[in-house]
N, C-alpha and C positions, 0 to 999 in steps of 0.2 A: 349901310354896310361899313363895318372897319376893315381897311386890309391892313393885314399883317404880315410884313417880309422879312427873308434869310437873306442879308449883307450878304455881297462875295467876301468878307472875311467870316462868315459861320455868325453874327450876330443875329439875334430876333428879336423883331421891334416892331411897334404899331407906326403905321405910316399914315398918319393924319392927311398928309398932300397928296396922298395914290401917287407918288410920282417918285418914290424913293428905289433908286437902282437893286435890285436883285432878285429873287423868287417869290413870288407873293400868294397869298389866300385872301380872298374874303369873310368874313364872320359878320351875325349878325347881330348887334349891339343887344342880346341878354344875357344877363347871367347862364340859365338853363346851359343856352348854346356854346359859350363858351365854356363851364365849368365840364361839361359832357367831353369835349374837343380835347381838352388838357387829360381827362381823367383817362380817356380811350385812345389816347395819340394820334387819334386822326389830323390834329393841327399838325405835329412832327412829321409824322407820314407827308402831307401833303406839300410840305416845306423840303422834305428829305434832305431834315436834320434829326437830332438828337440834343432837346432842349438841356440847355446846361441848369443849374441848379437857380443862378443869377438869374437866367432868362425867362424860365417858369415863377421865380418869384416875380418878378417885374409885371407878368402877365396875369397872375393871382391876384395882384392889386391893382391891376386894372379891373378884372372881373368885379369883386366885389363892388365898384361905385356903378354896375348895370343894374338897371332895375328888376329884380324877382317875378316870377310867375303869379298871380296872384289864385289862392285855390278853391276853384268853386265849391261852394257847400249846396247839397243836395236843398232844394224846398220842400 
């Protein structure tokens, strides 16, 4: 799991050490999950913030290096 915390100054940031001071979420290291999280504000929501532009980019590229769902094809 990565967590992911709202600073008491309104920042959001991935907390590699789980030990970083202020409100936190868990996510779990996919794409899917997290591109779902940003697209539906359930990450915001649960942070109760309102991701700033900076911060949602920061977290978009982190998404992109998670690994993809891979899609079954019927046999």
């Amino acid at each position: 799991m990565v967590r992911v915390v709202r600073t008491p100054e309104g920042k959001v940031l991935v907390d590699p050490t789980g030990r970083q001071n202020g409100r936190g979420a868990y996510m779990c290291p996919r794409y899917d999950c997290w591109s779902q999280a940003l697209r539906r504000g359930s990450l915001a929501h649960t942070l109760k913030v309102e991701l700033s532009a900076e911060d949602r980019a920061e977290l978009e590229r982190l998404v992109d290096s998670y690994p993809r769902e891979a899609v079954a094809t019927p046999s």
